[in-house]
N, CA and C of each residue as an Amber inpcrd file, in Angstrom:
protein
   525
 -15.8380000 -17.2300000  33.7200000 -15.1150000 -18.2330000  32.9700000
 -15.8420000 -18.4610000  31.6410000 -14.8950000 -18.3050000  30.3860000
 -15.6950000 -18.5320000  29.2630000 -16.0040000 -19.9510000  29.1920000
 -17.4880000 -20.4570000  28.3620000 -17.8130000 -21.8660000  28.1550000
 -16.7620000 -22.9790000  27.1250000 -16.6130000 -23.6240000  28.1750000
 -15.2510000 -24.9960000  27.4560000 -15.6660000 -25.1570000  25.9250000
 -14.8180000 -25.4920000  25.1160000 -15.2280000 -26.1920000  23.6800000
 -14.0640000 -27.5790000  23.8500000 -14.1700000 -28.4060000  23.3630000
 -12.7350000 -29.5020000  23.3010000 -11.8920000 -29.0180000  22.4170000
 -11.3590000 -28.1130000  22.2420000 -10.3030000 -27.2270000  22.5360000
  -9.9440000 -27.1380000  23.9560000 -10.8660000 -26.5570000  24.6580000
 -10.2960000 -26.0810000  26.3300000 -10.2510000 -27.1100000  27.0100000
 -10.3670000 -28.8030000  26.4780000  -9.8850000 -29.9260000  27.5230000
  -8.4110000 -30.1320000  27.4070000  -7.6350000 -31.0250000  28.3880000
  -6.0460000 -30.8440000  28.1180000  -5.8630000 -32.3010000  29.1600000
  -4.9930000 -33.2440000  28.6350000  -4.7150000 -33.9740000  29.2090000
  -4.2600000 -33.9420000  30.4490000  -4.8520000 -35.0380000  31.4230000
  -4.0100000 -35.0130000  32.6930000  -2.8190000 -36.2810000  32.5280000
  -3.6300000 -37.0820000  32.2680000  -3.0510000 -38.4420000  32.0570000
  -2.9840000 -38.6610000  30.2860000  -2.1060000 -38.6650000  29.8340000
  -2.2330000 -38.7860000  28.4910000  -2.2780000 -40.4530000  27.9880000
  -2.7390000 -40.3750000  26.7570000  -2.7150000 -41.8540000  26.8720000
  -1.5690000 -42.1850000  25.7230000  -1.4590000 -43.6820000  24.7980000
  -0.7120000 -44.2460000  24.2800000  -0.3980000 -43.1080000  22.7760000
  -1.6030000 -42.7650000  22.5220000  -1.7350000 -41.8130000  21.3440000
  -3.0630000 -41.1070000  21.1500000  -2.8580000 -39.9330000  20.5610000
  -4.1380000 -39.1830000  20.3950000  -3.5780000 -38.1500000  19.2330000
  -5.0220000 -37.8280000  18.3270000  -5.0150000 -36.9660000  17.4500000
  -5.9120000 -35.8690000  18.1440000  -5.6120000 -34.3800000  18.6510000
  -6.8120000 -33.6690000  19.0720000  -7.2800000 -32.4390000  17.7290000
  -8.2590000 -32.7640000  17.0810000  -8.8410000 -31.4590000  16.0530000
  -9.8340000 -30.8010000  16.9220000 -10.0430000 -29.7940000  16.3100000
 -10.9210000 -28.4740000  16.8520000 -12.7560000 -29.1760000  17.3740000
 -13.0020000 -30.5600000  16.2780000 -14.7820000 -31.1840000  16.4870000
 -14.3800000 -32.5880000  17.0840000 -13.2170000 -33.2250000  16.9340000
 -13.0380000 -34.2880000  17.8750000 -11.6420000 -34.5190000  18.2550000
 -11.2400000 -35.7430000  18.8350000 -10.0370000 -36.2220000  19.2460000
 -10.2080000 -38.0060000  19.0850000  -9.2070000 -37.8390000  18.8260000
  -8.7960000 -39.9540000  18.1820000  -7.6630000 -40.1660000  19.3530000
  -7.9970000 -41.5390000  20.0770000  -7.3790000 -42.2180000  21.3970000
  -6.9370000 -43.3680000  20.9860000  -5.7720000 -43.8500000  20.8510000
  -5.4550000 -45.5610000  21.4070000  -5.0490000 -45.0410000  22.3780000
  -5.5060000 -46.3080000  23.2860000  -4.9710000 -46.6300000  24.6450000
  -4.1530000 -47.9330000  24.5970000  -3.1980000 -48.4580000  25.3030000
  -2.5610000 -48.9600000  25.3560000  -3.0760000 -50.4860000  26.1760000
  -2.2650000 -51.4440000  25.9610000  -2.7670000 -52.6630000  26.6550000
  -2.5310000 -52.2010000  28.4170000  -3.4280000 -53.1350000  29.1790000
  -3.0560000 -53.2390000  30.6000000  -3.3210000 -51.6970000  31.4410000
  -3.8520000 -50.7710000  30.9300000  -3.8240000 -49.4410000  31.5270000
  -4.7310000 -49.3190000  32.4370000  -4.4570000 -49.0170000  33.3640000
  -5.0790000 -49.4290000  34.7430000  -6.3390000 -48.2510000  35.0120000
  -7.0500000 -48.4310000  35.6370000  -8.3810000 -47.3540000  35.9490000
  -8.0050000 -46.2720000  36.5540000  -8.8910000 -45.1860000  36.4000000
  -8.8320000 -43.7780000  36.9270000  -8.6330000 -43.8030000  38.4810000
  -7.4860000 -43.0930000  38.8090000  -7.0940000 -42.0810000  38.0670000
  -5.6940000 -42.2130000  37.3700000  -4.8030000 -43.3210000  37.0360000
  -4.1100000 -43.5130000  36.3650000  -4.6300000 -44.0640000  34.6270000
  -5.2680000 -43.6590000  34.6430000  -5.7520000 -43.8760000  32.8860000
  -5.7210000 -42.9060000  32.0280000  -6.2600000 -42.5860000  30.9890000
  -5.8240000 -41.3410000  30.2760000  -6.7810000 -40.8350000  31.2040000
  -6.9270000 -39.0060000  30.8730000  -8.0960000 -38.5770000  31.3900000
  -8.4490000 -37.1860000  30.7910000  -8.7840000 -36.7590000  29.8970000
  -8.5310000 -35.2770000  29.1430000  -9.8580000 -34.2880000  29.7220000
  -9.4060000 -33.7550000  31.0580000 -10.3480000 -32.4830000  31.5260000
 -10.3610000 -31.0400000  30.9800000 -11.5220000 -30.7820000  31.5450000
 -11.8090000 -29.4940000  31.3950000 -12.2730000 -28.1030000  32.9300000
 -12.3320000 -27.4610000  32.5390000 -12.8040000 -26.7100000  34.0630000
 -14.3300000 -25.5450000  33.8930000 -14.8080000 -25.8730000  34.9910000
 -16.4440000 -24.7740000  34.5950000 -16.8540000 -24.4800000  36.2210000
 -16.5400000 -23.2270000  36.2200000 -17.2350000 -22.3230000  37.3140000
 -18.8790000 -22.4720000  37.3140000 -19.2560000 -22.7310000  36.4340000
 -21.2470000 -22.5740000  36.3710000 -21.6410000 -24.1120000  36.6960000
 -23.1380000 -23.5020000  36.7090000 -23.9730000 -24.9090000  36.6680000
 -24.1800000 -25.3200000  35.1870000 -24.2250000 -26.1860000  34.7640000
 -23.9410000 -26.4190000  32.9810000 -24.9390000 -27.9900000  33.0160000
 -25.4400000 -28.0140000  31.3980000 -25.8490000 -29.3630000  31.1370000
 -24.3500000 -29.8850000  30.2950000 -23.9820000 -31.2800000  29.6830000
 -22.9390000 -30.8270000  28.6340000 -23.2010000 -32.2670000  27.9120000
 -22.8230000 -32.4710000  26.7780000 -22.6290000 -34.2540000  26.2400000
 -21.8670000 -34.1340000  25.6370000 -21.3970000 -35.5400000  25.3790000
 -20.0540000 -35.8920000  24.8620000 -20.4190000 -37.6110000  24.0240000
 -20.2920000 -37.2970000  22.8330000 -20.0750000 -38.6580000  22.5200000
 -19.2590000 -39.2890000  21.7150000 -18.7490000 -40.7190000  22.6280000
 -17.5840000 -41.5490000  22.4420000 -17.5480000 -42.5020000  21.8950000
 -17.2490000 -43.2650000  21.2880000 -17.1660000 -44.2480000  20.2230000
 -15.8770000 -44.9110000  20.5960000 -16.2020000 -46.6260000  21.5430000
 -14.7270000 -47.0000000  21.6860000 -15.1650000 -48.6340000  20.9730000
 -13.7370000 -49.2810000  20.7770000 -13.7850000 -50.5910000  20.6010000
 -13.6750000 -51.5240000  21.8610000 -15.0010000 -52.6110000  21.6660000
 -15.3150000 -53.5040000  22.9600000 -13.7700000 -54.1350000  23.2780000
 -14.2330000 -53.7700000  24.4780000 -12.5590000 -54.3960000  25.4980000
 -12.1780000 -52.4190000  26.2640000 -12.5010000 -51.8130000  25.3480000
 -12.3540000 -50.2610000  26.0410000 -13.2780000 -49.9640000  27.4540000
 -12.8580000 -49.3010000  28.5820000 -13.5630000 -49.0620000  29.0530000
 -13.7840000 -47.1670000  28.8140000 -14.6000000 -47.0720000  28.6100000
 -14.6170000 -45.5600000  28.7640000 -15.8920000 -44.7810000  29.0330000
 -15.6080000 -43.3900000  29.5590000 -16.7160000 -42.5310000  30.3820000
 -16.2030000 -41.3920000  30.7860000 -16.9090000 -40.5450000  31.8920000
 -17.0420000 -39.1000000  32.2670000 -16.0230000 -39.9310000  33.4730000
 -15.4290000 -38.8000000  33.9580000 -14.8250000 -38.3720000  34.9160000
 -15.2980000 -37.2340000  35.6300000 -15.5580000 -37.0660000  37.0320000
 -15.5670000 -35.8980000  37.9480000 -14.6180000 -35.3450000  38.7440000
 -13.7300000 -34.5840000  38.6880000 -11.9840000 -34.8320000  39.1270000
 -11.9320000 -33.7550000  40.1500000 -11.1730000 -33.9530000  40.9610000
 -10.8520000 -33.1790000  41.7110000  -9.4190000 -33.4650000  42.4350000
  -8.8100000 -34.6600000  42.0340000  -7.5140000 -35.0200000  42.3150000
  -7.6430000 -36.2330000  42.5760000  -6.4090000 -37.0030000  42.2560000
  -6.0530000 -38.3280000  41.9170000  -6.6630000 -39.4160000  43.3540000
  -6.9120000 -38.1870000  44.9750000  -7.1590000 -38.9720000  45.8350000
  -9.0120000 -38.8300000  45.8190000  -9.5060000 -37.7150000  44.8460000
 -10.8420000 -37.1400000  45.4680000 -11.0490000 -37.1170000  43.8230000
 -11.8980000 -38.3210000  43.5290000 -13.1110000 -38.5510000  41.9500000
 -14.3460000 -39.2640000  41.9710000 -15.1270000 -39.4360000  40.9830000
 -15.4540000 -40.4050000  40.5030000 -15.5210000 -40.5090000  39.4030000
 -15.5250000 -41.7230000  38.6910000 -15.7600000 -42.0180000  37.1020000
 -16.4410000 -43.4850000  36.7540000 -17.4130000 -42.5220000  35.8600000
 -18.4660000 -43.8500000  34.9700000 -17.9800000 -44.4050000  33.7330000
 -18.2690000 -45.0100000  33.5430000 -17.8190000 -45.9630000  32.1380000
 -18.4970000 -47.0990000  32.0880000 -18.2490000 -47.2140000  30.4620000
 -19.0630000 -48.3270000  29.8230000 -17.7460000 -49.5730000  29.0970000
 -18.5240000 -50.9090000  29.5350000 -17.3000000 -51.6870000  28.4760000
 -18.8180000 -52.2030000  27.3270000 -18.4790000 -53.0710000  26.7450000
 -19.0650000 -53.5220000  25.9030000 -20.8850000 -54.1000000  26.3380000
 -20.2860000 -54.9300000  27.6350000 -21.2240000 -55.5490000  29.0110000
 -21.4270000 -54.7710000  30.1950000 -20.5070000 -54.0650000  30.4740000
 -20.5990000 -53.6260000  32.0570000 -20.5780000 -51.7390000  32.2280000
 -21.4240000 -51.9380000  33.5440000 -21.1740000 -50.5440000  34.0080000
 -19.8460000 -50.1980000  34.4950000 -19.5220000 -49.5130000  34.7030000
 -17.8310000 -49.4640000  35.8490000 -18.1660000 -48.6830000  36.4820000
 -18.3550000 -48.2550000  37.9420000 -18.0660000 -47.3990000  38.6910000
 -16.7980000 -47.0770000  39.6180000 -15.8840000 -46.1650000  39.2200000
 -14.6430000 -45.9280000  40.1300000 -14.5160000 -44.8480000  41.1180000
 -14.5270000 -44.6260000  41.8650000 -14.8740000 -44.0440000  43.2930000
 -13.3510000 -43.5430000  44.1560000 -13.3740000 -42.4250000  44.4770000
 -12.3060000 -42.0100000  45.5540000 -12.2230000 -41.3130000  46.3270000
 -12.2850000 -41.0040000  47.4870000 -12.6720000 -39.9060000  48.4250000
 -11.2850000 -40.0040000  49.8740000 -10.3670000 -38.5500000  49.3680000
  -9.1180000 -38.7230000  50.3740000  -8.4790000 -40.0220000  50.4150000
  -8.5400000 -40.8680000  48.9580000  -8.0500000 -41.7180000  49.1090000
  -8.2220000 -43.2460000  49.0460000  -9.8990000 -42.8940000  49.9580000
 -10.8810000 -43.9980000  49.6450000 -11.4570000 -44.7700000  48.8570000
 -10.6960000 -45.8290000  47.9980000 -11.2950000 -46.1730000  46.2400000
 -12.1130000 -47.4480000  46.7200000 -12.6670000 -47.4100000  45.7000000
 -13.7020000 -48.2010000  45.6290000 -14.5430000 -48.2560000  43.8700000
 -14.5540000 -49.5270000  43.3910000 -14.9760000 -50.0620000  42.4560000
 -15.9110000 -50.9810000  41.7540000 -16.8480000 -50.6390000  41.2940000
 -18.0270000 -51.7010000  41.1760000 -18.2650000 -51.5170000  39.6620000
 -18.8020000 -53.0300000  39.2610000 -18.8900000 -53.3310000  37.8860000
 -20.3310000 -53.9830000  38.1330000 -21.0340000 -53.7770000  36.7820000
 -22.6540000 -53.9790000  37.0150000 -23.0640000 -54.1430000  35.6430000
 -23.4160000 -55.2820000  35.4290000 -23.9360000 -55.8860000  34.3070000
 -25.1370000 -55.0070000  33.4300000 -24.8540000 -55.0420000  32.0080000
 -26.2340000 -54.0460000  31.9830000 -27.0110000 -54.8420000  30.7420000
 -27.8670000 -54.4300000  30.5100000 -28.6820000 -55.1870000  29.4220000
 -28.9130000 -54.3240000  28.4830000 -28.6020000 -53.5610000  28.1520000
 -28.5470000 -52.8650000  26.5700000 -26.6710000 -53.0630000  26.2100000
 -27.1550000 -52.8720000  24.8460000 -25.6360000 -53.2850000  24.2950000
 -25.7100000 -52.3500000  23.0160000 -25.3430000 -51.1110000  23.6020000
 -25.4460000 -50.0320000  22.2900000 -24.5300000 -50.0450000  20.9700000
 -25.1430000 -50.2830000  19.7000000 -23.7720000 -49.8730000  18.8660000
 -23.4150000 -48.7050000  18.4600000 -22.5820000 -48.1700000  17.9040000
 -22.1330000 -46.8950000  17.5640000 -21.5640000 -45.7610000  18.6980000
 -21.7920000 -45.0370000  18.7540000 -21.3050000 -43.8390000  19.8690000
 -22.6430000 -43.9090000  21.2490000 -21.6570000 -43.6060000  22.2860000
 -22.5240000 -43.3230000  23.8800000 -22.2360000 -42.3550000  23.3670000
 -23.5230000 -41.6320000  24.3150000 -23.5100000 -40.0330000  24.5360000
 -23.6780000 -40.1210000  26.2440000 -22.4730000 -39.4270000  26.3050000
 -22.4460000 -39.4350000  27.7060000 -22.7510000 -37.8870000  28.1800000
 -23.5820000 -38.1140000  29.2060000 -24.2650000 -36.5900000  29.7500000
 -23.8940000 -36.6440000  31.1050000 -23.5970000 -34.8130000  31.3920000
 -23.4630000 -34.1590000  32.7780000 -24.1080000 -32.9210000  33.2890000
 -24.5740000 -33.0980000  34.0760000 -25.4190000 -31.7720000  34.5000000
 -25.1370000 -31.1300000  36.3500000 -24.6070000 -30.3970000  36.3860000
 -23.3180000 -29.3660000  37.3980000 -25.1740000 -28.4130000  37.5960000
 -25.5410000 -29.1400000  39.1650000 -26.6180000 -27.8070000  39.6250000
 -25.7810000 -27.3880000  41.2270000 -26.8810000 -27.0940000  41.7270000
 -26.0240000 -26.6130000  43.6190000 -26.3370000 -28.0250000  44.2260000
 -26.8040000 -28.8930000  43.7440000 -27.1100000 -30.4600000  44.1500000
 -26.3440000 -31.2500000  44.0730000 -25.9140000 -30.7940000  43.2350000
 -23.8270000 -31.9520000  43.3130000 -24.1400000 -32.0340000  41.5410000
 -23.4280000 -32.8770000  40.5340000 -23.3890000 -33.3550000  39.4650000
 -23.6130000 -34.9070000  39.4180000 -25.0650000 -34.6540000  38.3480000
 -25.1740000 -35.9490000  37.8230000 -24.6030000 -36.5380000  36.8050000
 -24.3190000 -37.7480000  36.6670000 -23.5400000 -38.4570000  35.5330000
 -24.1860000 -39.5890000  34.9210000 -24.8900000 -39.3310000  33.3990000
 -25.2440000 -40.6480000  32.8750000 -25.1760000 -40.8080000  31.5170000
 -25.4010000 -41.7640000  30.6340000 -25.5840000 -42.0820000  29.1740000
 -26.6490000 -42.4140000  28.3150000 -26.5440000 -42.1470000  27.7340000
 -27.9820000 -42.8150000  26.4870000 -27.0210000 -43.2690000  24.9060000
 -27.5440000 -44.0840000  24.1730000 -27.4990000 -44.4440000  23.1490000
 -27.5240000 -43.6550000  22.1240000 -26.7470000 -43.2830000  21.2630000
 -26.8740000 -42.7300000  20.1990000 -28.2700000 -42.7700000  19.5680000
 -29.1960000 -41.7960000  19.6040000 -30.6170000 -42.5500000  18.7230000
 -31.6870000 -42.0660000  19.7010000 -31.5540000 -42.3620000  20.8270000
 -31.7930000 -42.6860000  21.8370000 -32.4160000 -41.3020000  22.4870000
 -33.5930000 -41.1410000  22.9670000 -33.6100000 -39.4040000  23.4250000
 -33.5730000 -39.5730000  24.8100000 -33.7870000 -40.5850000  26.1080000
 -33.8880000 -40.4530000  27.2270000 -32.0950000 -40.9610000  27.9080000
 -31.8560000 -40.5280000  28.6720000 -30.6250000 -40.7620000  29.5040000
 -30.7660000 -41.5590000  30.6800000 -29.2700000 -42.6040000  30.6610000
 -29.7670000 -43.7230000  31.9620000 -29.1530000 -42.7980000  32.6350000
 -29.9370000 -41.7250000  33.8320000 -28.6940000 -41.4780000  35.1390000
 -28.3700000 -42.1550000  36.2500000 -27.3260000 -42.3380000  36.0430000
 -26.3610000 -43.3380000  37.1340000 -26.4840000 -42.6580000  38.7180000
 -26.1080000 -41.3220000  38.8960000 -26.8640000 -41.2000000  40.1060000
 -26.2920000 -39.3550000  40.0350000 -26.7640000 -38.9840000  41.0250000
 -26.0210000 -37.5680000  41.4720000 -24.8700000 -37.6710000  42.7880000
 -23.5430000 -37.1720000  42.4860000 -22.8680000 -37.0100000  42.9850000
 -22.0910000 -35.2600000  43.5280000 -21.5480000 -35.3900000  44.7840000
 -20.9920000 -34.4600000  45.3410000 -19.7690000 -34.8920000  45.8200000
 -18.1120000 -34.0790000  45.7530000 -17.4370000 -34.5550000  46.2320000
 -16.7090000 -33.2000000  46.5800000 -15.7680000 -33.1380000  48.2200000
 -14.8940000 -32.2520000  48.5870000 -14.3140000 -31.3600000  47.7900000
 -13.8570000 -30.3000000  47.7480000 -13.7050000 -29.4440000  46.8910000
 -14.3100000 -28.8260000  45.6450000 -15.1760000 -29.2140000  45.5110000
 -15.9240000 -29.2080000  44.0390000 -17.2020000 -27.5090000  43.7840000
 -16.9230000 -27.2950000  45.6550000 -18.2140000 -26.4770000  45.7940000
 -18.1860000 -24.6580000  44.2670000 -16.9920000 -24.9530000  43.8730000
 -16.3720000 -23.7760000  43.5220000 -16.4480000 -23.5080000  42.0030000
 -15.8750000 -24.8810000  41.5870000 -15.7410000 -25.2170000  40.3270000
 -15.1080000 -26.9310000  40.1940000 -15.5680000 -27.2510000  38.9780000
 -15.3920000 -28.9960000  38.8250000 -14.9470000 -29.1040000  36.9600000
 -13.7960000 -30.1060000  37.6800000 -12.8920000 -30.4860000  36.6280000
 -13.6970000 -31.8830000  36.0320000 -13.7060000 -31.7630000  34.3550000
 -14.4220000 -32.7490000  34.4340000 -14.2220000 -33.4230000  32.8680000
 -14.1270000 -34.5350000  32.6880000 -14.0960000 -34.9920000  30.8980000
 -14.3160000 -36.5010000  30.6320000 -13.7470000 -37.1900000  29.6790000
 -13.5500000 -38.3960000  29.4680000 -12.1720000 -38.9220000  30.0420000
 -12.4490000 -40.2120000  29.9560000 -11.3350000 -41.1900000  30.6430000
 -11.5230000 -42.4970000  29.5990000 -10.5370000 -43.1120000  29.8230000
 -10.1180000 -44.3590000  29.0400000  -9.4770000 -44.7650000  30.2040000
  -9.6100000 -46.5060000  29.3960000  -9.1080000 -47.1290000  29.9710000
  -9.1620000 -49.3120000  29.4250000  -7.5670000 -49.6570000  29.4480000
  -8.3550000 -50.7170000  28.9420000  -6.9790000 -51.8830000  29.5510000
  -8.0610000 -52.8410000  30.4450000  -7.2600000 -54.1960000  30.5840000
  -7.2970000 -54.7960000  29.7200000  -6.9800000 -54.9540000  28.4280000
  -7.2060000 -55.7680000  27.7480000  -5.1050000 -56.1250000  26.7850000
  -5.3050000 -57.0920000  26.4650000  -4.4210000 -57.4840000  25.7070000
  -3.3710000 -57.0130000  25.0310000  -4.2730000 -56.0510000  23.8570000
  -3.9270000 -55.2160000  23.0070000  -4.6910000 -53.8090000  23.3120000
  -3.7780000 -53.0190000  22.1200000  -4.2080000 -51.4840000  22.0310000
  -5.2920000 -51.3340000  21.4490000  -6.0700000 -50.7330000  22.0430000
  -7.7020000 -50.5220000  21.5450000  -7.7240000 -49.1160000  21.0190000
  -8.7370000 -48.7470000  20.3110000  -9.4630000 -47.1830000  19.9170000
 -10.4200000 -46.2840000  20.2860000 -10.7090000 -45.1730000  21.0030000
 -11.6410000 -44.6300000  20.5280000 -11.7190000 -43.4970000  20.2160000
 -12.9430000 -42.3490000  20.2540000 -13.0630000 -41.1080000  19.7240000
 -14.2630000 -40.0580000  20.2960000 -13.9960000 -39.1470000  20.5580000
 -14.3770000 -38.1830000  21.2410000 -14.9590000 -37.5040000  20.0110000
 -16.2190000 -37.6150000  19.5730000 -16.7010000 -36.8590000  18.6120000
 -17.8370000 -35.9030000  18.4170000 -18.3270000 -35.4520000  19.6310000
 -18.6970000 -34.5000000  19.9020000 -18.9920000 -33.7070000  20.7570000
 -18.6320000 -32.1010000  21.3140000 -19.1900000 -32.0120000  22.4870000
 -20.3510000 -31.0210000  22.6090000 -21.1190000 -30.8940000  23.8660000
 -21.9500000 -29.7840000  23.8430000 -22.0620000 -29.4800000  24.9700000
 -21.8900000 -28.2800000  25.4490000 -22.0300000 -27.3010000  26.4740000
 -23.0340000 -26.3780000  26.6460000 -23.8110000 -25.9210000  27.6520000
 -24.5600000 -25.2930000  27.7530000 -24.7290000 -25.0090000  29.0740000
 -24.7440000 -23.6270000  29.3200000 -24.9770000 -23.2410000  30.6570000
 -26.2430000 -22.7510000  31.2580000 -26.7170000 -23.1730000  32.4790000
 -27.8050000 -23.0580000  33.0800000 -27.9840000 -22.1710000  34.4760000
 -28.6520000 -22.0640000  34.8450000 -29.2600000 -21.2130000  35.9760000
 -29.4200000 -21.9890000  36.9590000
């Protein structure tokens, strides 16, 4: 399988609007849009073990983060709001959701990082600026042993239509 560029991501869930260019993609999301896996969700697919980052730039009230997909009954997905962690969870069905207060309050773009070994995939972020990564934890889920679908997600209870932007990615494959 050749290595993804954001080019090779493609909506599952599309959201309210998006611009996709060849070095980024521009998101409103819409008011009231409910969490993954009904939120936007623009994946990608990778047979290897890979490191990769991605960084997103949303307006507070957005929730947004990595996704680990494997179908609408079998995920998980991290995200950041302005204050909180989000964790969204699903297994055959099984959801489950936790929000977790955090004490940094980054401005500008998350860089959100993933790293795909034979250990399952870890999922975490760091701050623009920033050289160390918070990892949230390592995960494994059913089907995944093969290859794993994987990208950003949006998402926003909020009022009004919010923004953000997918402005960079990096891929790299590992051993």
């Amino acid at each position: 399988m050749k290595r993804p560029t954001l080019n090779d991501f493609a909506w599952i869930r599309e959201p309210m609007r998006y611009t996709q260019r060849r070095l980024s993609v521009g998101v409103t999301v819409a008011a009231h849009t409910p969490p993954p896996p009904r939120s936007g969700l623009l994946l990608a697919v990778s047979d290897e073990y890979f490191d990769c980052e991605m960084a997103i730039t949303s307006e507070d009230g957005l929730e947004a983060g990595l996704v680990l997909y494997h179908t609408d009954t079998t995920f998980i997905a991290i995200g950041l709001t302005a204050d909180t962690v989000v964790i969204t969870s699903s297994v055959m069905g099984w959801s489950n959701r936790w929000q977790v207060g955090r004490g940094d309050r980054p401005s500008g773009s998350t860089i959100w990082a993933m790293n795909r070994t034979d250990e399952g995939v870890a999922i975490g972020y760091r701050s623009n600026g920033d050289d160390q990564v918070n990892w949230i934890g390592r995960f494994t889920l059913p089907g995944l042993e093969k290859s794993v679908s994987f990208g950003p997600y949006f998402t926003n209870g909020g009022e009004t239509e919010l923004n953000a932007a997918i402005e960079a990615f990096h891929y790299r494959r590992v051993e």
